[in-house]
C-alpha positions in Angstrom: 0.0 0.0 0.0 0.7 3.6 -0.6 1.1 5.3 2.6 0.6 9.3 2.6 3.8 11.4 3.0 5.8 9.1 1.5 7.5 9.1 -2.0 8.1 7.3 -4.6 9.6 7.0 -8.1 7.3 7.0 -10.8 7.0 7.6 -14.4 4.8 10.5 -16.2 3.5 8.8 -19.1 3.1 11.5 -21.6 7.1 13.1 -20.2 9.1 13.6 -22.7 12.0 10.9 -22.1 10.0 9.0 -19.6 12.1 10.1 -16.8 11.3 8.2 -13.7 10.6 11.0 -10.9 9.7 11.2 -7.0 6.2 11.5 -6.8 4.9 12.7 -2.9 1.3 10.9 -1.9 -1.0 13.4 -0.6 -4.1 10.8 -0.5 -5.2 9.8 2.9 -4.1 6.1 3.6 -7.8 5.1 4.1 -8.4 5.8 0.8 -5.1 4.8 -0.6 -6.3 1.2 0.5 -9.9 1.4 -0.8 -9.3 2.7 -4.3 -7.4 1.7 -7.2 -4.9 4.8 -7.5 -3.5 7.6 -4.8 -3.3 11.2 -5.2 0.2 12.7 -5.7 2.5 15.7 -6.3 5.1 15.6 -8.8 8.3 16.9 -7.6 11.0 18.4 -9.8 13.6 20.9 -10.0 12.9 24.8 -11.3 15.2 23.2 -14.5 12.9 20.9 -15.4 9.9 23.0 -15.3 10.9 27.0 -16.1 7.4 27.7 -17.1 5.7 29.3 -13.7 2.7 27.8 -14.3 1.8 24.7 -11.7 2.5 21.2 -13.2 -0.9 19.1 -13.3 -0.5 15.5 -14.3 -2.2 12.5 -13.0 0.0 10.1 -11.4 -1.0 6.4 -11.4 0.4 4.4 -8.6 -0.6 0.6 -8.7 0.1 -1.7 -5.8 
């Protein structure tokens, strides 16, 4: 299971290069064991991102 505050290494499927990248789970660990994906926050540098716009991709983390 997916426990909340942790991270993990994921990949962004539509990243260019398919970089694997720390992901942080923000989803509560109640429903982290009841549904079929988690909620989570990209993390990155200010390199990989200089447009100052917020990143919003949808990470899914399988068990």
């Amino acid at each position: 299971m997916f426990h909340r505050g942790h991270v993990y290494w994921v990949e962004i499927p539509d990243e260019p290069g398919r970089k694997r990248r720390p992901a942080l789970v923000l989803s509560p660990d109640v429903r982290n064991a009841l549904a079929g994906d988690v909620i989570g926050y990209r993390a990155g540098s200010a390199l990989d991102n200089p447009d100052p716009r917020p990143l919003t991709v949808q990470i899914c983390m399988y068990r």
